[in-house]
C-alpha positions as YAML, in Angstrom:
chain: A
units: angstrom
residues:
- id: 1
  name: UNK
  ca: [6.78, -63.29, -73.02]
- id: 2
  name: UNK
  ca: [8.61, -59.97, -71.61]
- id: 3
  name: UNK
  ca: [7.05, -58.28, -74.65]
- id: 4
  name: UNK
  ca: [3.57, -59.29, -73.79]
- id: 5
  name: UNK
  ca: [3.62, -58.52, -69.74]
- id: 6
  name: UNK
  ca: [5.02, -55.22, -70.82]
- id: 7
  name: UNK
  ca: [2.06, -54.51, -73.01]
- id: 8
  name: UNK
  ca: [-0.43, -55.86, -70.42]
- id: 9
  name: UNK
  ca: [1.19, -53.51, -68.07]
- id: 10
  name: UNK
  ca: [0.89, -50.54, -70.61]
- id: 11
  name: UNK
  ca: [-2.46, -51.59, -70.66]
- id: 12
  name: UNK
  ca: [-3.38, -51.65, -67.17]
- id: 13
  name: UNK
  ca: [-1.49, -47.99, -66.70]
- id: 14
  name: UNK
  ca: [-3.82, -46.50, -69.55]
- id: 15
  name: UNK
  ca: [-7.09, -47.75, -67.92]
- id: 16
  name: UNK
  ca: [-6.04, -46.62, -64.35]
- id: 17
  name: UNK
  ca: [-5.60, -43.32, -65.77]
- id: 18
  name: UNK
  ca: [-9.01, -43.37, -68.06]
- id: 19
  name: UNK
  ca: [-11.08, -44.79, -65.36]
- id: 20
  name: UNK
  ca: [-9.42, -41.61, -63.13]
- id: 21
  name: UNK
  ca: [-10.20, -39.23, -65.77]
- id: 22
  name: UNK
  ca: [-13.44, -40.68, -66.16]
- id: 23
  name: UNK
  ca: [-14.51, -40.46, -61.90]
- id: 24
  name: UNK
  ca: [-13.16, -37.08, -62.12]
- id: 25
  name: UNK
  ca: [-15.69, -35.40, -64.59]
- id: 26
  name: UNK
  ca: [-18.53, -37.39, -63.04]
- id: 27
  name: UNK
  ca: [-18.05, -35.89, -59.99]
- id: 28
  name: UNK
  ca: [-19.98, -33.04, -59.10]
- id: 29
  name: UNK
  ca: [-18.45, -29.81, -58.58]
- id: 30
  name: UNK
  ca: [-18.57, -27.89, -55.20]
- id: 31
  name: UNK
  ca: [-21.80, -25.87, -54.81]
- id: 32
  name: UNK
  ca: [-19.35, -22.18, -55.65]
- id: 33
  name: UNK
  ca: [-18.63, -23.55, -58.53]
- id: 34
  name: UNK
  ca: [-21.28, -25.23, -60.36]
- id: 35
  name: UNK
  ca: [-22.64, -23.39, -63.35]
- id: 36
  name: UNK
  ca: [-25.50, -25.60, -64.73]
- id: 37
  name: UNK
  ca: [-26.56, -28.67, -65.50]
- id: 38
  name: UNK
  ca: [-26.47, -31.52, -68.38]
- id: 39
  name: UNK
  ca: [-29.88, -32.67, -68.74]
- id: 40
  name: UNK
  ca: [-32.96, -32.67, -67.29]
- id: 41
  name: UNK
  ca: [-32.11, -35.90, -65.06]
- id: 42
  name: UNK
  ca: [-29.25, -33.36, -63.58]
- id: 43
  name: UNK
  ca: [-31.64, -30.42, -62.20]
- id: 44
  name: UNK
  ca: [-31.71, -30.31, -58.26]
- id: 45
  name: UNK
  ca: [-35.32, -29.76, -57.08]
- id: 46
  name: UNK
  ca: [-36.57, -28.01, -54.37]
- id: 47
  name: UNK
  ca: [-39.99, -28.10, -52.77]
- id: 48
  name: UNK
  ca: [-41.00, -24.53, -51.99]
- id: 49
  name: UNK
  ca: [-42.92, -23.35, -48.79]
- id: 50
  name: UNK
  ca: [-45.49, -21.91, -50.62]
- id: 51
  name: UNK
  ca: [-47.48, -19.70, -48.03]
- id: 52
  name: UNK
  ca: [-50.79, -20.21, -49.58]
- id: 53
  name: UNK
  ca: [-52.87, -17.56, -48.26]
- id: 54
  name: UNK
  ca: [-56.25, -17.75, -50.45]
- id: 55
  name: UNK
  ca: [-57.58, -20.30, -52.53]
- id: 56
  name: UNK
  ca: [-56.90, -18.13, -55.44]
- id: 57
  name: UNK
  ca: [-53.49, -19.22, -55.85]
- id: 58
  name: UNK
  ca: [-54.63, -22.85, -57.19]
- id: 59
  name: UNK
  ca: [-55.28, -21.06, -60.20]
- id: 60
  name: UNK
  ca: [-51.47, -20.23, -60.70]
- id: 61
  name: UNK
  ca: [-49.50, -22.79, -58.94]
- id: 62
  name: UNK
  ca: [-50.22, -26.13, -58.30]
- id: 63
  name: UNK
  ca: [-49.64, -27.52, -54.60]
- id: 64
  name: UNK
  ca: [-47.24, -30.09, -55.91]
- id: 65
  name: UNK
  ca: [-44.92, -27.55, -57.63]
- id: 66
  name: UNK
  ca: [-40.87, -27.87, -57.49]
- id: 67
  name: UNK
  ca: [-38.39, -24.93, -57.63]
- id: 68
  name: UNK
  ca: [-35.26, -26.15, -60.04]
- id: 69
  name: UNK
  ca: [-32.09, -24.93, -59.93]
- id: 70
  name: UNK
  ca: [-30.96, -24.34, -63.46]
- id: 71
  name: UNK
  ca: [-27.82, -22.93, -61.92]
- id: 72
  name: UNK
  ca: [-25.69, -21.65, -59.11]
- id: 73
  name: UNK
  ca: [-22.51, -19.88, -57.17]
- id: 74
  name: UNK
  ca: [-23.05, -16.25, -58.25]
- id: 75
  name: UNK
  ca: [-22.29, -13.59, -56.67]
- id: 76
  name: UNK
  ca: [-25.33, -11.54, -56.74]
- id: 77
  name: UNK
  ca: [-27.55, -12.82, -59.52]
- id: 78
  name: UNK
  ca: [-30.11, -9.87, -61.46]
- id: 79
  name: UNK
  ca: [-32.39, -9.56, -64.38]
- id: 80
  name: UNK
  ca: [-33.48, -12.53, -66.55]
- id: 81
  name: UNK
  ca: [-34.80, -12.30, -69.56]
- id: 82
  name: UNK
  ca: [-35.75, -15.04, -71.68]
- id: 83
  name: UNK
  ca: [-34.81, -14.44, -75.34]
- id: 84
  name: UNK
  ca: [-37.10, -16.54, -77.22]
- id: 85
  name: UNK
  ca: [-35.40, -16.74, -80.44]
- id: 86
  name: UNK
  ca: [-32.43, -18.10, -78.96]
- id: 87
  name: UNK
  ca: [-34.45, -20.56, -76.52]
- id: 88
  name: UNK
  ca: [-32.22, -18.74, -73.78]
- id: 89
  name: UNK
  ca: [-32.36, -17.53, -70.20]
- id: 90
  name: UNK
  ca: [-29.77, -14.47, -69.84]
- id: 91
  name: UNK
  ca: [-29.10, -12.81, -66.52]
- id: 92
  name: UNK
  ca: [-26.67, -10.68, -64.55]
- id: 93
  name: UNK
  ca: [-24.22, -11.20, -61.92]
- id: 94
  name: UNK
  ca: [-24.04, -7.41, -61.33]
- id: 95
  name: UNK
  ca: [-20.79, -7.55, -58.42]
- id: 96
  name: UNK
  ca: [-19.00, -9.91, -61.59]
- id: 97
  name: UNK
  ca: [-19.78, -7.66, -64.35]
- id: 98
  name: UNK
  ca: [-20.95, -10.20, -66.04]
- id: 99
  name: UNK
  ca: [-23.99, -11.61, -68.38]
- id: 100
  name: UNK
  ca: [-24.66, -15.78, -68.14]
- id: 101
  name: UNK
  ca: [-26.67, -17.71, -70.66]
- id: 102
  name: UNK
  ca: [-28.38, -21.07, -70.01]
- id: 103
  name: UNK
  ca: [-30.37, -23.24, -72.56]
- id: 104
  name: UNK
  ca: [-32.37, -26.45, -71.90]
- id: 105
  name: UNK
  ca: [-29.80, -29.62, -71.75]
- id: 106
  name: UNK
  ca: [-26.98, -27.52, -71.77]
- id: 107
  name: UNK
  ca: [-24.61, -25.76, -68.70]
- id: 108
  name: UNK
  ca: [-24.82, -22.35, -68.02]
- id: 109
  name: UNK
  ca: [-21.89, -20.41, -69.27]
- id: 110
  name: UNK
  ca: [-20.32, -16.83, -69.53]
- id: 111
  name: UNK
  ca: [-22.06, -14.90, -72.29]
- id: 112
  name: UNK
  ca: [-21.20, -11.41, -71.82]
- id: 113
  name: UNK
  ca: [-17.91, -9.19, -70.02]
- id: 114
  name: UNK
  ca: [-18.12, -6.77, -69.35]
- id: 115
  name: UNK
  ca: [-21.85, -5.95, -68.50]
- id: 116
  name: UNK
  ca: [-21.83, -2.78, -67.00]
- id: 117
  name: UNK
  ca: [-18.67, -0.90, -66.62]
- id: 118
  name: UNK
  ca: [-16.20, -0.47, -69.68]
- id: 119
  name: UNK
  ca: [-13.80, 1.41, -68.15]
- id: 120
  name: UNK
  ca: [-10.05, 0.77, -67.91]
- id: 121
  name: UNK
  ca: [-9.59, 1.70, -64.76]
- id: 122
  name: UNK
  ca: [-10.64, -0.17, -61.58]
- id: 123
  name: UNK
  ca: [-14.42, 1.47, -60.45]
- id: 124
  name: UNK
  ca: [-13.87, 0.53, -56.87]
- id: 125
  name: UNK
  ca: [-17.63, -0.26, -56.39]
- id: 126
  name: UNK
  ca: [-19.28, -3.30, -55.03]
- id: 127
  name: UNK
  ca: [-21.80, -3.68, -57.71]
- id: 128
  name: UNK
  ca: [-20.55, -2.16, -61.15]
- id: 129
  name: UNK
  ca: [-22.29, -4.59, -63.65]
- id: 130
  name: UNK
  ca: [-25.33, -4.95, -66.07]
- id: 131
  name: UNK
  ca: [-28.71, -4.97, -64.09]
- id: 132
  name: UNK
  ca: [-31.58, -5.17, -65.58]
- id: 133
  name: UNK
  ca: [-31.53, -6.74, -68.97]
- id: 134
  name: UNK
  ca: [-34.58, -6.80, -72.05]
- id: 135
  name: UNK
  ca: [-34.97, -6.88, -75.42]
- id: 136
  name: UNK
  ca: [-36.48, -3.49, -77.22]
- id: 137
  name: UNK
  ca: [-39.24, -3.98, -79.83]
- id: 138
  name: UNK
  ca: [-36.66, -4.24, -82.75]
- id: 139
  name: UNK
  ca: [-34.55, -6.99, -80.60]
- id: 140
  name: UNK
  ca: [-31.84, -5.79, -79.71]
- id: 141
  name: UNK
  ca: [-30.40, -6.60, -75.96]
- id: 142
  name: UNK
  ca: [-30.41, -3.36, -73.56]
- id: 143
  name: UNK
  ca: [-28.75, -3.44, -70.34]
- id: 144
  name: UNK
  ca: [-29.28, -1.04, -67.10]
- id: 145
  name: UNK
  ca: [-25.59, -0.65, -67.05]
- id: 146
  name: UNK
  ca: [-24.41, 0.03, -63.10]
- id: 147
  name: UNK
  ca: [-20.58, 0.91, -63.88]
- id: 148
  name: UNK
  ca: [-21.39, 3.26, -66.91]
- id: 149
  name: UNK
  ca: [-24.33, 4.74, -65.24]
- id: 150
  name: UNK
  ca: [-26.33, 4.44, -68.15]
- id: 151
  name: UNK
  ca: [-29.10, 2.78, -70.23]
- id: 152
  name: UNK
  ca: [-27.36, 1.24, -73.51]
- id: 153
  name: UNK
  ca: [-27.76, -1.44, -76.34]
- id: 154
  name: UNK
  ca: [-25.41, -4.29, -76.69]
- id: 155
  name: UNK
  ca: [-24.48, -3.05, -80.97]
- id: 156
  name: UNK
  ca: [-24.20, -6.80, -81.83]
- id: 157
  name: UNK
  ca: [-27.38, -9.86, -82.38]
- id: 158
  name: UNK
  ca: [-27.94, -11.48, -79.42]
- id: 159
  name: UNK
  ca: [-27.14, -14.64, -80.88]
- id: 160
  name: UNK
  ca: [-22.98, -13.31, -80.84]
- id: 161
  name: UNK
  ca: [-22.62, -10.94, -78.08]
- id: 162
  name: UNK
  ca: [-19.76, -8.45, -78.03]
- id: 163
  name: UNK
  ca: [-19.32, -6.00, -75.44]
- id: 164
  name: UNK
  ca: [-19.77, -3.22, -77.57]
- id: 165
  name: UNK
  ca: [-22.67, -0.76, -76.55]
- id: 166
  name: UNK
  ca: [-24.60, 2.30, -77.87]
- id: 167
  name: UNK
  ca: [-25.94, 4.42, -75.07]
- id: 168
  name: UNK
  ca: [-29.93, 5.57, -74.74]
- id: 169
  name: UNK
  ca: [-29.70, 7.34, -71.69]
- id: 170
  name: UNK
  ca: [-26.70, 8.21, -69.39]
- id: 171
  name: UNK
  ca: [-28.12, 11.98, -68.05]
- id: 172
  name: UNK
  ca: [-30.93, 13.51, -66.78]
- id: 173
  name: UNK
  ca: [-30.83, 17.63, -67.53]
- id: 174
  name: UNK
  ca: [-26.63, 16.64, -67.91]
- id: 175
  name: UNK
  ca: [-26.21, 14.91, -64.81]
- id: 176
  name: UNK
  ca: [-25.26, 11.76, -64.77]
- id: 177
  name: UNK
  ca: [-27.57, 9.07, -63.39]
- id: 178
  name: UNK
  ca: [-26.90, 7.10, -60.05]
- id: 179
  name: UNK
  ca: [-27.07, 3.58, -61.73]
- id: 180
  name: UNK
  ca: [-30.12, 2.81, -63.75]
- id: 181
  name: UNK
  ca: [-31.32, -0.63, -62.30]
- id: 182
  name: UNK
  ca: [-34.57, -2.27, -64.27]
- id: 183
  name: UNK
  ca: [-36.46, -1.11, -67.20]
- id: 184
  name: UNK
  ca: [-39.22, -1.87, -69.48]
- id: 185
  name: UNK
  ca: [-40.87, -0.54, -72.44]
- id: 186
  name: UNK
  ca: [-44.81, 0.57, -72.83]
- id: 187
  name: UNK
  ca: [-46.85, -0.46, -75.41]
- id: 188
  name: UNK
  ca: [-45.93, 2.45, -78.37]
- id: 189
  name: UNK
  ca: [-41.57, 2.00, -77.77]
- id: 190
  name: UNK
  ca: [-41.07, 4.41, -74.84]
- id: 191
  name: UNK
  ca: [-38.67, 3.14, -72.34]
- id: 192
  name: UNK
  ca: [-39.02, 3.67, -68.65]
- id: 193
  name: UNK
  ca: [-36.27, 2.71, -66.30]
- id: 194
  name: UNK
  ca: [-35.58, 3.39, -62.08]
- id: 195
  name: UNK
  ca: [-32.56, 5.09, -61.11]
- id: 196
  name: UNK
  ca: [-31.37, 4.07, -57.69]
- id: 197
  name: UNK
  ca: [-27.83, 4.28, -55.69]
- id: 198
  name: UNK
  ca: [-27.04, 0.68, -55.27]
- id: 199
  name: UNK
  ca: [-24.13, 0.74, -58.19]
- id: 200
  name: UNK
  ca: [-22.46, 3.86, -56.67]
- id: 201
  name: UNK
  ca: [-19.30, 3.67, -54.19]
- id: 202
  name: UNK
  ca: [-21.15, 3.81, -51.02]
- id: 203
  name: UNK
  ca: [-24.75, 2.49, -52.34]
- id: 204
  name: UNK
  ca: [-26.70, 5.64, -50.77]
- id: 205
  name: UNK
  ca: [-27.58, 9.12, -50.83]
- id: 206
  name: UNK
  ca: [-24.34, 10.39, -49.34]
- id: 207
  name: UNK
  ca: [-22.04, 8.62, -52.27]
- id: 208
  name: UNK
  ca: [-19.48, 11.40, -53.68]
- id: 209
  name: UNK
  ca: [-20.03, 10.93, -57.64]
- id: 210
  name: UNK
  ca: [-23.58, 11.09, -56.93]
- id: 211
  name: UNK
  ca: [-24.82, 14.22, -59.12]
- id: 212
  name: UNK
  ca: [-28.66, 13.96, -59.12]
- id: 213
  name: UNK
  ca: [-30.13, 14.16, -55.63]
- id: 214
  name: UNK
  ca: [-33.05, 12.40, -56.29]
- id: 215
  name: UNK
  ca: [-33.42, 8.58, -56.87]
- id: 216
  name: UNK
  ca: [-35.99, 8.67, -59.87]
- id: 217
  name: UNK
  ca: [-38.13, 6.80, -62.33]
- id: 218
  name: UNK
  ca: [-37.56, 8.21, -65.81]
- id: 219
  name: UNK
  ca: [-39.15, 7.82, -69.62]
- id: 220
  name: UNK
  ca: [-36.79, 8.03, -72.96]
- id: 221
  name: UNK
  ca: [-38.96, 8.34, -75.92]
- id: 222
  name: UNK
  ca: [-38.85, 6.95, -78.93]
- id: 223
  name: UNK
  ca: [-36.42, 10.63, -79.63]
- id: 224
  name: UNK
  ca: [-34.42, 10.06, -77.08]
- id: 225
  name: UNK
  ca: [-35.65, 12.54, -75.04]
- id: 226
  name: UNK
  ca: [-35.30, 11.72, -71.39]
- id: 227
  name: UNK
  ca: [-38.06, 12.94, -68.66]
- id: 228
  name: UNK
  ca: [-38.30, 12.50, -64.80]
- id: 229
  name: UNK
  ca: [-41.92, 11.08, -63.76]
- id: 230
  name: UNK
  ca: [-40.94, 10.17, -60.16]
- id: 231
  name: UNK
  ca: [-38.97, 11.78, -58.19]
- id: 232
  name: UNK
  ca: [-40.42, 11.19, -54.47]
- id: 233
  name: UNK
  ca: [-39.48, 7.23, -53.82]
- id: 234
  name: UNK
  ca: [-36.40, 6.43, -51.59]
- id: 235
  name: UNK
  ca: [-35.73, 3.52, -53.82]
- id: 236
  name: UNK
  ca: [-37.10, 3.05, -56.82]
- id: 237
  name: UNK
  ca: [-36.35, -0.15, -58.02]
- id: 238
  name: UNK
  ca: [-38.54, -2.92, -60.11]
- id: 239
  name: UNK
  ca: [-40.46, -1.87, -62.61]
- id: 240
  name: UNK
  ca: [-43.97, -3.48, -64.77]
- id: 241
  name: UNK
  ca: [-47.12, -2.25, -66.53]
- id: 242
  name: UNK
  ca: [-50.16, -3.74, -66.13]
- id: 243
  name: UNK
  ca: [-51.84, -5.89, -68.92]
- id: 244
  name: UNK
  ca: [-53.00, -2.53, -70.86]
- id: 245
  name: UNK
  ca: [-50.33, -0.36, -69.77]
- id: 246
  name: UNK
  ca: [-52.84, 2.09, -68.01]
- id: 247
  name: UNK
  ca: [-51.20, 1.49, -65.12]
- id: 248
  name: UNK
  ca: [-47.41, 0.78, -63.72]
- id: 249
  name: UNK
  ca: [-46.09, -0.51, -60.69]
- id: 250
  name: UNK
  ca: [-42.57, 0.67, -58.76]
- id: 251
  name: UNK
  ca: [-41.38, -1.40, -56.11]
- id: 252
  name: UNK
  ca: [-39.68, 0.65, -53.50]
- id: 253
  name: UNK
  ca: [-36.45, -1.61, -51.92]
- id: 254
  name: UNK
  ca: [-35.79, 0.33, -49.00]
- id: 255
  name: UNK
  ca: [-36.47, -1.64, -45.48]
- id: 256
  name: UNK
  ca: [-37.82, 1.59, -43.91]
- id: 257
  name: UNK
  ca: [-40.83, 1.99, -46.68]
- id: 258
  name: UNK
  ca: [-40.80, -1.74, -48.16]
- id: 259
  name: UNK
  ca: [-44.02, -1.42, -50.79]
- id: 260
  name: UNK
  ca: [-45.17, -1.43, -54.20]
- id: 261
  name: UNK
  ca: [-46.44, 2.15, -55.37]
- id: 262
  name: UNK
  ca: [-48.84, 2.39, -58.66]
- id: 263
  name: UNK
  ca: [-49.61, 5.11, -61.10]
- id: 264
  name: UNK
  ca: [-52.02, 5.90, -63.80]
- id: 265
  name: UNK
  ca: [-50.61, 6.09, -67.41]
- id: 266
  name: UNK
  ca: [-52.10, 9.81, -68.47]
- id: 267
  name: UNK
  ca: [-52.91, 10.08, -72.46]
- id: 268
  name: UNK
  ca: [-49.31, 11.82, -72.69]
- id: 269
  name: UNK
  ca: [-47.38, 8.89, -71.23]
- id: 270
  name: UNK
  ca: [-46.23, 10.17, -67.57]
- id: 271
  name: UNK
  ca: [-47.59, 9.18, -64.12]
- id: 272
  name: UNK
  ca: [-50.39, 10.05, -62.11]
- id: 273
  name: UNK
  ca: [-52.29, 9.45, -58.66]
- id: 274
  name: UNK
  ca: [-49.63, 7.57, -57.28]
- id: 275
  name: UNK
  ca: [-50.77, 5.60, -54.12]
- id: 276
  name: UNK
  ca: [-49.02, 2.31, -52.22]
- id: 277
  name: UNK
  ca: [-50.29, -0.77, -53.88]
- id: 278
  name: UNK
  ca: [-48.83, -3.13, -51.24]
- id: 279
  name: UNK
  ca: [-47.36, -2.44, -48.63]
- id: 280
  name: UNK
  ca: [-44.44, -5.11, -46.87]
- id: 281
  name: UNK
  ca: [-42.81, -3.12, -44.32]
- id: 282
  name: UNK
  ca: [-44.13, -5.27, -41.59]
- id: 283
  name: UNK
  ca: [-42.96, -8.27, -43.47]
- id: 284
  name: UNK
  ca: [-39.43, -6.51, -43.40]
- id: 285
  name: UNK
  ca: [-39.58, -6.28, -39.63]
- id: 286
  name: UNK
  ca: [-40.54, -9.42, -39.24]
- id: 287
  name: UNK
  ca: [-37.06, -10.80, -40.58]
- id: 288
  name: UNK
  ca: [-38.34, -12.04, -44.17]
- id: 289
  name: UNK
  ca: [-35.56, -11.88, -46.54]
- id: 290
  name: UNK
  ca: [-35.47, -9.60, -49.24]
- id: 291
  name: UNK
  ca: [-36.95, -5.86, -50.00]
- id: 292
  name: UNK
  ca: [-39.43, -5.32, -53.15]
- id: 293
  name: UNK
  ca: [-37.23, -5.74, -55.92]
- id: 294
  name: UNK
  ca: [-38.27, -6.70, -59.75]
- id: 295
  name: UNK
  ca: [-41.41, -7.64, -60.82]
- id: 296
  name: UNK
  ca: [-43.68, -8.91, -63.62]
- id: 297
  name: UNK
  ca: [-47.15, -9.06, -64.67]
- id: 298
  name: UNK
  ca: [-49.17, -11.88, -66.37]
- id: 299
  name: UNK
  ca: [-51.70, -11.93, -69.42]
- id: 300
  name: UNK
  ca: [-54.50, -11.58, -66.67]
- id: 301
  name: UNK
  ca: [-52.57, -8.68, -64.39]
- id: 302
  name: UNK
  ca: [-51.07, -10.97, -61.42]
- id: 303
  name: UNK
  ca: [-48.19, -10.06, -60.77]
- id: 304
  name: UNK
  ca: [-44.72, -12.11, -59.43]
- id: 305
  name: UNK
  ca: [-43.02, -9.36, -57.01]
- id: 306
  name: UNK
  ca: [-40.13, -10.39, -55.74]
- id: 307
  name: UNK
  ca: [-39.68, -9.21, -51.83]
- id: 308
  name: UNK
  ca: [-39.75, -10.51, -48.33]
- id: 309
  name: UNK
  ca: [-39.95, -13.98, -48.29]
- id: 310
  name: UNK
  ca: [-39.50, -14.59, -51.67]
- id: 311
  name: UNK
  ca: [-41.81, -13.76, -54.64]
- id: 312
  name: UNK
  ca: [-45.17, -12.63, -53.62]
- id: 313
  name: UNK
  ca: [-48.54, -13.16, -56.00]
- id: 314
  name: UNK
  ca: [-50.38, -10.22, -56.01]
- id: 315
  name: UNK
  ca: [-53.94, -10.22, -57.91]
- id: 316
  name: UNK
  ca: [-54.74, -7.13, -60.13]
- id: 317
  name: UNK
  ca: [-56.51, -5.61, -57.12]
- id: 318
  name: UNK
  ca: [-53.57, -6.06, -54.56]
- id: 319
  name: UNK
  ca: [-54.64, -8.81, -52.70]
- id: 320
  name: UNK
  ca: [-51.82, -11.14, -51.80]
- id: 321
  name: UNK
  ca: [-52.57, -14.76, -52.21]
- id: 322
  name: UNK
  ca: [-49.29, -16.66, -51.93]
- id: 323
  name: UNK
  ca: [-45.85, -16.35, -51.68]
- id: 324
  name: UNK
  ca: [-43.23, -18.61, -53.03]
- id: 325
  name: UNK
  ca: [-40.47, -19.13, -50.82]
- id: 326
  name: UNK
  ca: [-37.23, -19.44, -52.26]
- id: 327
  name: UNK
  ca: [-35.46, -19.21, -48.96]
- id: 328
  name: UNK
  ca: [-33.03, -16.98, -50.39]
- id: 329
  name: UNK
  ca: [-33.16, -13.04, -50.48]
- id: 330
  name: UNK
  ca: [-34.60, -12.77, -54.28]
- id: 331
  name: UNK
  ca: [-34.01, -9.96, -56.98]
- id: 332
  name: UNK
  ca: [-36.05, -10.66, -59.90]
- id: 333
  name: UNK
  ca: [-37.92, -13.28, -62.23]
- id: 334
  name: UNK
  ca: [-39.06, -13.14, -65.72]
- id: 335
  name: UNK
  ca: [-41.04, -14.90, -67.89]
- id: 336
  name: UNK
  ca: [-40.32, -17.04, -70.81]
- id: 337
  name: UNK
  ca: [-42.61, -16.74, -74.01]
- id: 338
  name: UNK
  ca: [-45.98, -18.09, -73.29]
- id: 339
  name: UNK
  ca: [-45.80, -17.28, -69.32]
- id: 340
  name: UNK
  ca: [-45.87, -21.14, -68.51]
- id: 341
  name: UNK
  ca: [-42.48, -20.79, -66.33]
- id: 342
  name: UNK
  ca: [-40.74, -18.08, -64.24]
- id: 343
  name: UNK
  ca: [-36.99, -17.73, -63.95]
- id: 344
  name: UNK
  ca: [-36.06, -16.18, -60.88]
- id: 345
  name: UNK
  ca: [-32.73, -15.01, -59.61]
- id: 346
  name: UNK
  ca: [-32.46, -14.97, -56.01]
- id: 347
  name: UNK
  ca: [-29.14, -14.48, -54.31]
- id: 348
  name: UNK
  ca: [-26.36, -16.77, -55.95]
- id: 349
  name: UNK
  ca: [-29.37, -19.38, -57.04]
- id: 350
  name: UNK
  ca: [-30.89, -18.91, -60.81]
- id: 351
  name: UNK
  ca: [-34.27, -20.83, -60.79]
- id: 352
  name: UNK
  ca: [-37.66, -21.75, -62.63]
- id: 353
  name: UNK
  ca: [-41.03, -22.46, -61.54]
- id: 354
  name: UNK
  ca: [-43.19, -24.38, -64.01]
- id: 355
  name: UNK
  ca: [-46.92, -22.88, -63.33]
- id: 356
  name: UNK
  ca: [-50.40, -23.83, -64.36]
...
């Protein structure tokens, strides 16, 4: 009898404790902290403000559309880029120097570390990780690395990243860049890339290890060779071609002269007649979050800009018809294959918007 109460108590321990264990990992982690999600019944939903500001925007985004939050509790999250191959969403968390991966059903989880600065030595700089991420026409993964000051290749298959990188840029006439921030390639395998402040020491102009005194917009050919096409923005920062790569946008993040600027492609791949496409300095003023950051451009030439407010729809012809609201300042989105959803990265929030 003393043998059996004592195994009915064993039992009754074990249970306690599984049932504990088991309440534990159902509970959900605090909002810092929580990286992803399990399945689809798991993703938090939003319902956007979408401003709505012609008729237009029907044709893009449905009224009844829901931001999901695929993840969250970054730092400062940058750059998606959806690797099709993989069925993966990459991005940066540029102040972690770090590169996250997410794929559908699964939790987000740490890909790549260091992103952006290799150094042994502490940088002592508030955002020294990858930026801008892409894949170049051969596949390979290249990062706008903020630590290294450089443009680079990851010299491993996406599929098993190692943070081991090649560099295709890291000086302009041997001067180091400030801390190359998005890129993306025309149609013939040059790359073109902005070059703003925000990964140096004091994130401006006046920052001592700055050696080029211009924030620029540069081209590396298929050579290697490296050339300046802009040199006149504040703040160069996003970066897209239009449909046919005739023309390319540059969003300019600085809260003084918030716009998009656009340039003709000339026969000999550099930039001319530059004028303001948009222009959101008012909506800077008027206390919107965010300043023009990335940007991307569909199969018909709208294109996603992320900036005050949240990601603004701009037609071919710079009207804007809409702007999502993510209610967070926002730093990029991408695309995955066929264009049907947008991954956006705004603040410590990595999202998608399924669209029409």
């Amino acid at each position: 009898m003393k043998k059996i109460i004592l195994l009915c108590l064993a039992f009754l321990i074990f249970s306690f404790k599984e049932s504990k264990k088991s309440s534990l990992h159902s509970e959900r982690l605090p909002e810092k902290y929580y990286t992803g999600i399990r399945d689809n019944k798991n993703i938090e939903r939003l319902y956007p403000k979408i401003e709505r500001l012609s008729p237009k925007l029907d044709e893009f985004i449905k009224s009844s559309a829901q931001l999901e939050i695929i993840s969250k509790g970054y730092d400062w999250a940058e750059g998606p880029v959806w690797i099709e191959t993989e069925k993966m969403l990459l991005w940066s968390d540029v102040p972690k120097n770090s590169i996250y991966s997410w794929k559908e059903g699964e939790e987000a989880k740490l890909y790549l570390k260091p992103s952006g600065y290799t150094g042994s030595t502490p940088l002592g700089t508030r955002e020294p990780g990858s930026n801008g991420l892409l894949l170049s026409p051969d596949g390979k993964l290249v990062l706008c690395q903020h630590g290294d000051r450089r443009l680079a290749y990851m010299d491993a298959p996406v599929k098993s990243p190692q943070p081991k990188f090649i560099s295709v840029a890291d000086k302009f006439e041997e001067k180091k860049f400030n801390s190359p921030n998005d890129a993306v390639y025309d149609n013939i395998g040059n790359l073109y890339f902005t070059d703003p402040p925000y990964g140096l020491k004091t994130q401006n102009d006046e920052s001592p290890e700055k050696e080029i005194e211009f924030n620029g917009v540069y081209k590396v050919d298929k050579e290697g060779k490296v050339t300046v096409l802009i040199d006149s923005l504040t703040r160069p920062n996003g970066i897209a071609f239009n449909t046919d790569y005739t023309r390319c946008y540059v969003s300019n993040s600085d809260p003084q002269k918030a716009y998009w600027a656009v340039y003709d492609v000339t026969p000999d791949k550099t930039f001319a007649n530059g004028k303001i496409f948009f222009d959101a300095t008012n909506m800077v003023k008027q206390g919107k979050k965010g300043l023009p950051d990335g940007l991307k451009v569909d199969d018909i030439g709208t294109l996603y800009a992320t900036g005050p407010g949240g990601i603004l729809v701009l037609t071919t012809y710079g009207e804007h018809i809409g702007t999502i609201n993510t209610q967070h300042a926002t730093a990029n989105c991408g695309f995955n294959a066929d264009k049907s959803v947008l991954y956006i990265t705004a603040d410590n929030y990595i999202m998608r918007l399924k669209l029409l």
